[in-house]
C-alpha positions, 0 to 999 in steps of 0.5 A: 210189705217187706222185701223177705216177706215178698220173696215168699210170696212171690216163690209161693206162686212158683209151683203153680205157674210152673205145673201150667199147662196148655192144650197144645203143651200137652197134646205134643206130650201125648204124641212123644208118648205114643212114639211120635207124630212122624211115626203117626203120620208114617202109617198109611194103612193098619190092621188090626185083629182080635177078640171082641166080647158083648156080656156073655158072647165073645168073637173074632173081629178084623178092622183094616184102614188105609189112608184117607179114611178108608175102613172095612171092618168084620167081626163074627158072633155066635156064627153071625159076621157084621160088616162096615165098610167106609170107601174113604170118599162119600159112602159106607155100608154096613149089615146086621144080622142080629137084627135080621139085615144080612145085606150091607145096605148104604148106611145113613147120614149118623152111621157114615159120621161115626164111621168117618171118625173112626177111620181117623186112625191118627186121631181127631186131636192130630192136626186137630186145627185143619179138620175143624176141632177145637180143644181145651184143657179143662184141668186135672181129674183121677182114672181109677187112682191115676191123676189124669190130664182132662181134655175136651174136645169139640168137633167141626159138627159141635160134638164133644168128648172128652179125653183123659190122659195119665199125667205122668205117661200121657198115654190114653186112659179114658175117653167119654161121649155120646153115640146116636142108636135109633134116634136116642143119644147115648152116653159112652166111656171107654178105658184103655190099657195094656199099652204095648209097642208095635213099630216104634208105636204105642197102642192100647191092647185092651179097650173096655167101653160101655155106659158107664165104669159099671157097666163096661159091656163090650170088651176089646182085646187086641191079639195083632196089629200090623202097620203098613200092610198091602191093603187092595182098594177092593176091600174098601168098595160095597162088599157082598153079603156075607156067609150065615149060619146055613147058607151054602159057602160061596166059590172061591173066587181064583187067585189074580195071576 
């Protein structure tokens, strides 16, 4: 091969060495994205308030974390309140009175492994290595019209997800998995969108979810997020059955001194 000839040859493998990218290369860009790990790792309590809406129906919802992986969560429909709460540790509780369980009873061991997850707020891919995940970047994909960096992971149990971040903002814009309902797996997508900045952070205020991009049944539309907010342990201890529709209002308990 002549040298010119192998000049060409050689430039024409630029572009592709040069767009390459590793898990770790793109990870650190969705973190800048967002505002920063410092600014992650500097949230020790959230809450977060808004409007949730299954099909037809539509609700308040209030989700409170604080560190480590505390939750208590409240969201009413149709008169009705569902509480989860996890105390950060061991245990969870949860009630449904959709389907007739108006207590929060001790949840099982699925329940109490979706709810840990969830009160992750910093995310199962920060400091993914320590909590036992592993990562891949699988390569390019599309969200709508969007290129879309596709990255899976896999949990410390074997779960996978994948997650699909906008190639040029690296923020969020598709997640998908799999949730167990009654014994069956179930598969689930959810969209995310209407980033907004709250303390130097961006959060996604609109989170659409549901078995797949046509059938986006629960809508998630975000009104308020507060960071660092005083959050007692209380909150995150077994809570009291809640108000339904015809049950006399409980007495006000007195303020603490």
């Amino acid at each position: 091969m002549r040298p010119k000839t192998l000049c060409i040859a050689l430039l024409s493998l630029l572009p592709a060495a040069a767009a390459a990218q590793t898990p770790n290369e793109v990870i650190a860009k969705v973190f800048a994205a967002r505002g920063g790990l410092a600014k992650i790792r500097a949230i020790n309590s959230e809450r977060v308030s808004g409007k949730i809406s299954f099909g037809e129906v539509t609700g308040p919802f209030v989700v409170e974390l604080k560190r480590p992986l505390k939750m208590h969560m409240e969201l009413t429909i149709q008169n009705q309140t569902m509480v989860r709460v996890h105390d950060g540790k061991s245990q969870g509780w949860a009630n449904n009175p959709f389907a007739g369980k108006m207590n929060p009873d001790a949840m099982t061991e699925e329940e109490l492994k979706n709810i840990t997850e969830e009160s992750d707020f910093d995310g199962p891919l920060v400091d993914y290595k320590s909590k036992g995940n592993q990562v891949e970047l699988v390569g390019k994909d599309k969200v709508n019209d969007k290129d879309a960096w596709r990255v899976r992971l896999t949990t410390k149990n074997g779960d996978v997800r994948f997650y699909l971040f906008d190639a040029n903002s690296f923020l969020l814009l598709k997640w998908e998995g799999k949730r167990k309902y009654e014994g069956q797996e179930l598969p689930v997508e959810s969209y995310f969108s209407d980033y907004r900045e709250v303390g130097g952070l961006k959060f996604a205020f609109a989170i659409d979810s549901g078995s797949s991009a046509k059938d986006l049944t629960q809508k998630i539309r975000i009104e308020k997020i507060e960071l660092n907010p005083e959050l007692n342990d209380a909150e995150f201890a077994k809570p009291p059955t809640p108000p339904q529709p015809g049950a006399p209002a409980a007495t006000p308990a007195a303020p603490p001194a």
